[in-house]
N, C-alpha and C positions, 0 to 999 in steps of 0.2 A: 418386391417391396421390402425395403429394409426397415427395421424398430430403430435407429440410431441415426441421428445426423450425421454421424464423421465427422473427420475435422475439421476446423474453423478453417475458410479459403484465406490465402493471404490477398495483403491490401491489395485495392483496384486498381488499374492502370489509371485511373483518372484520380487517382484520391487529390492530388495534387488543386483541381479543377473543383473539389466538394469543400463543402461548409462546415469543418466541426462545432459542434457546439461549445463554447467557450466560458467557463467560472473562473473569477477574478476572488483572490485570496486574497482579503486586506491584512494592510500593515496592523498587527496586532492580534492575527490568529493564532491562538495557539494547537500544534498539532502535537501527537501525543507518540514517544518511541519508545520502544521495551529493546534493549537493547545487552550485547554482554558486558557483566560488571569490571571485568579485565579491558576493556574496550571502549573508546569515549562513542557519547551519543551520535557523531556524525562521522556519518560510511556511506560515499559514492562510491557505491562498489561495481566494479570493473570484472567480477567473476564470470557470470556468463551463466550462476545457478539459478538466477530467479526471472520470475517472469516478465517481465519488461528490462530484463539487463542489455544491453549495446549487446550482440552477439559478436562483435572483435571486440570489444573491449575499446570501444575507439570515444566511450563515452561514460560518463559514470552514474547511479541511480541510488540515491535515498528513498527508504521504505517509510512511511507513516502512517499514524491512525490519526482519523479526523479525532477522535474521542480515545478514551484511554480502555474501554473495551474493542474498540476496534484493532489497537494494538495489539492487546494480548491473544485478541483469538487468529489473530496473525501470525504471532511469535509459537504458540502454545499450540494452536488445532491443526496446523498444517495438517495432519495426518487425519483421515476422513474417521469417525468413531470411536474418540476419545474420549474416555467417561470418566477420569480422573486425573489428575495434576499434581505433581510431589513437590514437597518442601525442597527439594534437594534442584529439583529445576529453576523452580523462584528463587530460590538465592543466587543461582549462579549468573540472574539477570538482574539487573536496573529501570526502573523508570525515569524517562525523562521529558519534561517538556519543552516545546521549541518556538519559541514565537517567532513571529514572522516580521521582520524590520522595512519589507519593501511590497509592494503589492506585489501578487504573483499572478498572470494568465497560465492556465490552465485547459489541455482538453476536457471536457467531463464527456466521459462513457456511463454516468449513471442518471442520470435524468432523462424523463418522456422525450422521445425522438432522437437521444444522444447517439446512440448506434447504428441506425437504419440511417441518419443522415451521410456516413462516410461506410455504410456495407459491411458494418459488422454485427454482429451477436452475441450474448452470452456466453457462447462459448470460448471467448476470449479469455476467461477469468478462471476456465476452470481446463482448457486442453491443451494441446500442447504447447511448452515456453519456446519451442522454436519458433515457433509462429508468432506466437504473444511478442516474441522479440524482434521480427520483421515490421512486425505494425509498431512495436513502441518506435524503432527506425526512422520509419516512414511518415508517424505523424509530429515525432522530434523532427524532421524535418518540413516540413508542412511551413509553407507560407507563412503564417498566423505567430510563428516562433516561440511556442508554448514553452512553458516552463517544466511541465511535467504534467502526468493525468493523473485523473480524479475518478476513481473506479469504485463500483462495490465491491467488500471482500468476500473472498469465497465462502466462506463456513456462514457468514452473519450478514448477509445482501441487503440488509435494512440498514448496517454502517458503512461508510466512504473511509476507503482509503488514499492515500494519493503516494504516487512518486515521480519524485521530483530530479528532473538532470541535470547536473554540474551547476552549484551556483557558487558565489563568493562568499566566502567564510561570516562576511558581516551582514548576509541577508537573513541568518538564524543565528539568534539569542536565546544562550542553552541553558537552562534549570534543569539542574539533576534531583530529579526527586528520592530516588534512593529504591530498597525493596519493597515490595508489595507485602513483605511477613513482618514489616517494622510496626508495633500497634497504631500507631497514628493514623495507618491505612489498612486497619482493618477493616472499616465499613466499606471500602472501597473495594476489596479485594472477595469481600466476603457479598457484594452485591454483583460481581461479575461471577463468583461461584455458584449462585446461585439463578442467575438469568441463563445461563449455559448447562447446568445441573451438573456441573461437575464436583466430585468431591476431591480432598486436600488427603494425600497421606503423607506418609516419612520416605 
């Protein structure tokens, strides 16, 4: 008897044949990216680093936070036990927001019944991106012609992230909001510091 799952199986041979469940992003959401200040807010990225990336490269993925803590603890916690956060990080990123100009269909992997209906689990979000990237794959291809999914993020499973593949430049209308250490956004910054208990050094 083992203590550990192992890893997430990849998608079914019938995934094709199953129902995912499906969240419609209206015209007018806005989703929230921390992104680099040398770099504009919008990257389909074609790497192959992150977890739902195309594994060839044959399609491109935008990261975002439904909320503007769900970005940071995406950009900033990746790494499991982090208990502080430098000035010198935050500056070298940006806030931005993105609204949304078209409605988007979406998988959603985070609502009651979302995973068990096309055979998967938790572990999607948190084991390995080769897999994570056969299923992003598989349900980019998926009948339904999703636009991208709607996940919880690893560190903070009570916010939605979502990523979204290749869309046309005029379906997001970008506000760059600027840094997180500019005063105007101190209450803002200084409430995500503190919902996460991380402290700010130099």
């Amino acid at each position: 008897m083992t203590d550990r799952p192992g890893e997430h199986p990849d998608p079914p041979s019938d995934l094709a044949n199953r129902s995912p469940l499906l969240y419609k992003l209206e015209p007018g959401t806005i989703l929230s990216r921390i992104h680099r200040r040398d770099k504009g807010p919008v990257f389909f990225g074609r790497t192959g680093r992150n977890r739902f990336d195309s594994p060839n490269g044959s399609f491109g993925v935008l990261y975002l936070g439904m909320d503007e803590s769900c970005a940071f603890v995406e950009t900033f916690l990746q790494d499991t036990g982090i208990r502080v956060v430098s000035r010198h990080e935050l500056e070298q990123r940006h806030l931005a927001h993105l609204e949304l100009t078209m409605p988007l269909m979406v998988i959603d992997l985070s609502h009651s019944g979302a995973l068990a209906r096309i055979g998967a689990d938790s572990r999607l979000f948190s084991g390995s991106h080769a897999i994570a990237q056969r299923w992003s794959t598989a349900l980019r291809d998926h009948a339904t012609k999703p636009a991208g999914l709607l996940y919880p993020a690893r560190h903070d499973p009570a916010r939605n992230a979502c990523a979204l593949y290749d869309l046309p430049e005029s379906a997001l209308r970008v506000t760059r909001v600027g840094s997180l250490l500019e005063p105007k956004r101190a209450t803002v910054l200084a409430d995500i510091l503190d919902r996460y208990d991380l402290g700010l050094i130099d």
